[in-house]
Every structure is written in C-alpha cells, then in structure tokens.
N, C-alpha and C positions, 0 to 999 in steps of 0.2 A: 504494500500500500504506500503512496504517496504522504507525507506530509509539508503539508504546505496552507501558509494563510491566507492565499485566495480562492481556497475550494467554498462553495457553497451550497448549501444544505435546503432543500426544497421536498417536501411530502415526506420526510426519511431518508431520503436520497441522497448520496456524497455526490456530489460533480466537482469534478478538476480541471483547470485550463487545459486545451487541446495539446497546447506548448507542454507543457511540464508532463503529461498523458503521454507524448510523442516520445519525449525524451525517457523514460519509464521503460517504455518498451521499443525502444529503439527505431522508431519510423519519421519521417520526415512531419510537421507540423501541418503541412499543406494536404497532405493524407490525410491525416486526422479527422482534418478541417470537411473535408469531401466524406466525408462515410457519415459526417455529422449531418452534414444539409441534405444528403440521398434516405436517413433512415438506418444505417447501416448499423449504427450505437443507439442509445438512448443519453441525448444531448440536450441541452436549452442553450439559447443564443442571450447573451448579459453584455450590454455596454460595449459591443462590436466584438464580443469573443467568444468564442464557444466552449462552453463546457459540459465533460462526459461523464459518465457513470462509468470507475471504474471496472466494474464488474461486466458492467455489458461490454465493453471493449474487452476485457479477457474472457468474454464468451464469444464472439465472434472471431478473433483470432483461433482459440482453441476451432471451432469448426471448420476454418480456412485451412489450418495445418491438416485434419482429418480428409478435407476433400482432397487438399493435395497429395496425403499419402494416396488414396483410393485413386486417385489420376496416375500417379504413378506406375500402379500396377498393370 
C-alpha cells in the first residue's frame, strides 16, 4: 500500500494520485491516466487529477498478467 497525504477517502474508499499509483507499480502516469477515463480502474477525477483505488488497479493488472499467460500458450 501507498502512503501518502494526498490520497483521499470517498464512501470507504482509499484513492491515490495516478502519479504516485504509476510509480507503485511501475507504469508510466499517462497509463494510468487512460485506464482511469476508459473504466479500466475505479477512479474519481479531483482538481484536474485523477485518483484510483488501489485495489482495483491490483485487480486489473492481476487479470492482465492471467490473460497474458493464457495468450501465451
């Protein structure tokens, strides 16, 4: 888990900057940024920046790496 003071907290919800989310798990900010406006995560948009649900970001990667194994074969 991230700690940092500008996540914030909505229905229960930790959301993290895209930025600090990116750099967590190693992907560029501008990624991030797109899988947030497409639906990809569970995000809210605050003061021109997006922030995510950690968790839904390590659920969608976890399935990306599973399909990618499965593509492999």
């Amino acid at each position: 888990m991230i700690s940092d003071s500008s996540e914030i907290f909505r229905n229960g919800i930790r959301y993290v900057p895209s930025k600090i989310a990116a750099r967590s798990v190693g992907l560029v900010p501008d990624y991030i940024s797109r899988m947030c406006r497409s639906g990809m995560v569970r995000a809210i948009r605050h003061a021109g920046i997006w922030y995510l649900d950690e968790d839904s970001l390590a659920t969608f990667l976890k399935k990306q790496a599973q399909e990618y194994e499965i593509f492999k074969q």
